[in-house]
Backbone bond lengths (Angstrom), bond angles and torsions (degrees), N, CA, C in turn:
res aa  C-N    CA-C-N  psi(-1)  N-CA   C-N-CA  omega(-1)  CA-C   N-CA-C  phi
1 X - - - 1.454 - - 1.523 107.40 -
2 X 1.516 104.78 130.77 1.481 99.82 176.21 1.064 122.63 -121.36
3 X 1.575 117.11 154.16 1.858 120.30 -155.95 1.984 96.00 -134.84
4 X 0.660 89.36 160.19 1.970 115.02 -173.15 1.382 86.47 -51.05
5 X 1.165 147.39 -39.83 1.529 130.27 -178.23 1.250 116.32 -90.95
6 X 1.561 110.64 -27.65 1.837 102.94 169.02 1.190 123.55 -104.93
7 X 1.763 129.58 2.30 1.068 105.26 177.35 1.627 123.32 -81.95
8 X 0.950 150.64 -16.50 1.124 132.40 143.46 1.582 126.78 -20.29
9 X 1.123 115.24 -42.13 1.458 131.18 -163.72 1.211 111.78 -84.50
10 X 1.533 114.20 -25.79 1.570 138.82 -154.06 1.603 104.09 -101.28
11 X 1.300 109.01 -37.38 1.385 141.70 -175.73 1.318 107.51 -79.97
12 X 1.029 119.14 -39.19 1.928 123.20 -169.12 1.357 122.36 -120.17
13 X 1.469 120.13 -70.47 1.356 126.98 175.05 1.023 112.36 -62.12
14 X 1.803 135.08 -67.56 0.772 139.08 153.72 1.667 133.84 -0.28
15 X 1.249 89.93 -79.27 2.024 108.33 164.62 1.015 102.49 -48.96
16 X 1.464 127.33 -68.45 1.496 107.63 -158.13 1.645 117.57 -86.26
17 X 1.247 114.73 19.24 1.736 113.81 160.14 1.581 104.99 -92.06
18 X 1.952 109.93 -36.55 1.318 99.35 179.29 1.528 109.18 -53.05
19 X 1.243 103.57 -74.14 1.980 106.06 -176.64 1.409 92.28 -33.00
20 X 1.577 140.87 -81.08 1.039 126.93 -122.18 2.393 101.27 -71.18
21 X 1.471 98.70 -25.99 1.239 102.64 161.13 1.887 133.85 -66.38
22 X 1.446 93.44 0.20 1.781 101.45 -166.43 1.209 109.14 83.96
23 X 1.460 138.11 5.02 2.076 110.40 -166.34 1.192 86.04 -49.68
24 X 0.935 134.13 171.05 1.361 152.20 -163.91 2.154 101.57 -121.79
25 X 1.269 113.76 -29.66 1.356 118.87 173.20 1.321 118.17 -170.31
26 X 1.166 124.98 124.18 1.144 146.24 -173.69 1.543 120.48 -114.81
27 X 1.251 129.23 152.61 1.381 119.41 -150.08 2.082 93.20 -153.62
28 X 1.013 133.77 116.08 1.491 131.08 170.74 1.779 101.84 -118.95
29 X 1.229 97.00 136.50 1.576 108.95 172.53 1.209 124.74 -132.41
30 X 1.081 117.21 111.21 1.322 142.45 163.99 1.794 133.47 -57.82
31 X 1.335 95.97 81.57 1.864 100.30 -175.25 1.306 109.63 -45.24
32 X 1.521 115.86 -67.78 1.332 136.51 -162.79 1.609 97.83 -53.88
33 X 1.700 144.65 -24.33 0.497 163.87 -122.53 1.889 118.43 -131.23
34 X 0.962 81.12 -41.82 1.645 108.06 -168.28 1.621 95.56 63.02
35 X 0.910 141.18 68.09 1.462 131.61 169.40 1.139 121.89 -154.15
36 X 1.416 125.52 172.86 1.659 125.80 -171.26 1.833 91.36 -159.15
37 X 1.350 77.82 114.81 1.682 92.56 150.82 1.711 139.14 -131.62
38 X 1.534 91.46 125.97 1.321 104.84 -161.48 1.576 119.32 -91.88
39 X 1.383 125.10 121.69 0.953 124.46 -148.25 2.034 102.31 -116.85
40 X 1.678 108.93 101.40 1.606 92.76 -176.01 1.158 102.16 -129.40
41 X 1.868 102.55 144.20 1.312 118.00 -167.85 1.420 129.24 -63.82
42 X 0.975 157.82 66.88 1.542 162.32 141.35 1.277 132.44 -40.06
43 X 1.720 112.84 87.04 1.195 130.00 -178.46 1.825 114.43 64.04
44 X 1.232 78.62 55.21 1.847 103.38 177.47 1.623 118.41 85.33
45 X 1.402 100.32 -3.35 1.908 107.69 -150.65 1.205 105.33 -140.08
46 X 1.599 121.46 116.67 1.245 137.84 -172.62 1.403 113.27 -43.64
47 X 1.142 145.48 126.77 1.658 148.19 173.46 1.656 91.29 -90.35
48 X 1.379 141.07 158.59 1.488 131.19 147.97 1.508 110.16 -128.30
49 X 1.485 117.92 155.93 1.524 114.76 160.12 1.199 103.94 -153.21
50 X 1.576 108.56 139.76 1.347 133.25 178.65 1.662 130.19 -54.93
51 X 1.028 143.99 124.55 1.284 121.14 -179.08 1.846 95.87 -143.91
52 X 1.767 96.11 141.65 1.403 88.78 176.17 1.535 101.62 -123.60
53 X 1.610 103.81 -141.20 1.094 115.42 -172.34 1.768 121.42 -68.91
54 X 1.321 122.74 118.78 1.854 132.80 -168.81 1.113 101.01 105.54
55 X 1.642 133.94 -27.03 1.866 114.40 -162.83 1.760 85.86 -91.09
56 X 1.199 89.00 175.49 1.698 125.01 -178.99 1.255 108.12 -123.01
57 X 1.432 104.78 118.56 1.622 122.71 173.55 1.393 103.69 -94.15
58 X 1.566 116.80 115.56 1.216 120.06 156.56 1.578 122.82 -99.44
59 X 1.445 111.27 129.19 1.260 96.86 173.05 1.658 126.37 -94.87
60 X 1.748 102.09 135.86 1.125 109.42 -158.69 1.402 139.28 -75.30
61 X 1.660 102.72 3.21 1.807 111.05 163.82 1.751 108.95 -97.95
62 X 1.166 95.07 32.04 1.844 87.34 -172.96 1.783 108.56 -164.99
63 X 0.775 114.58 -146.44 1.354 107.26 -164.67 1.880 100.80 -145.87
64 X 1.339 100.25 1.52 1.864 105.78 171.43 1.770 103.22 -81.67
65 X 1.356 86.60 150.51 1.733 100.02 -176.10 1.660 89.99 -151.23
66 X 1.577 106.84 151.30 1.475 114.32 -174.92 1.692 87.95 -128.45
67 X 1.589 121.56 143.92 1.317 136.51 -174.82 1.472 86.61 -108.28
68 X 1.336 135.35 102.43 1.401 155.97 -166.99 1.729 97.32 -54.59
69 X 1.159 125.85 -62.08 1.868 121.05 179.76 1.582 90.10 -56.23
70 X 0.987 169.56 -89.50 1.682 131.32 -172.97 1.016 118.87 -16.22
71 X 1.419 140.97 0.44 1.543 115.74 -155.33 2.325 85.72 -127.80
72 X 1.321 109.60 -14.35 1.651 107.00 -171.44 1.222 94.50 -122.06
């Protein structure tokens, strides 16, 4: 979850140790925002997509999905 003092940090440094470590998918959400962006690794290099308020984020090595109005 990211807040006015870490997203920068959450967004940049952060990300690029995950990729450069392999996570394989990474996910930051934004309250203030209503949004979630999901960040999955593809051939070393983060892909991202946006999702806001009504869509369903599924994550794609597993079979969990989050219905985004749970999350505000």
């Amino acid at each position: 979850v990211t807040s006015e003092s870490t997203a920068q940090l959450d967004r940049g440094l952060k990300k690029d140790l995950y990729q450069r470590a392999g996570v394989p998918e990474y996910w930051l959400v934004d309250l203030d925002e209503h949004e979630l962006w999901q960040y999955v690794l593809m051939q070393g290099s983060y892909q991202s997509s946006r999702y806001t308020q009504g869509e369903v984020v599924a994550r794609r090595f597993s079979g969990v999905s989050v219905r985004l109005e749970s999350l505000w």
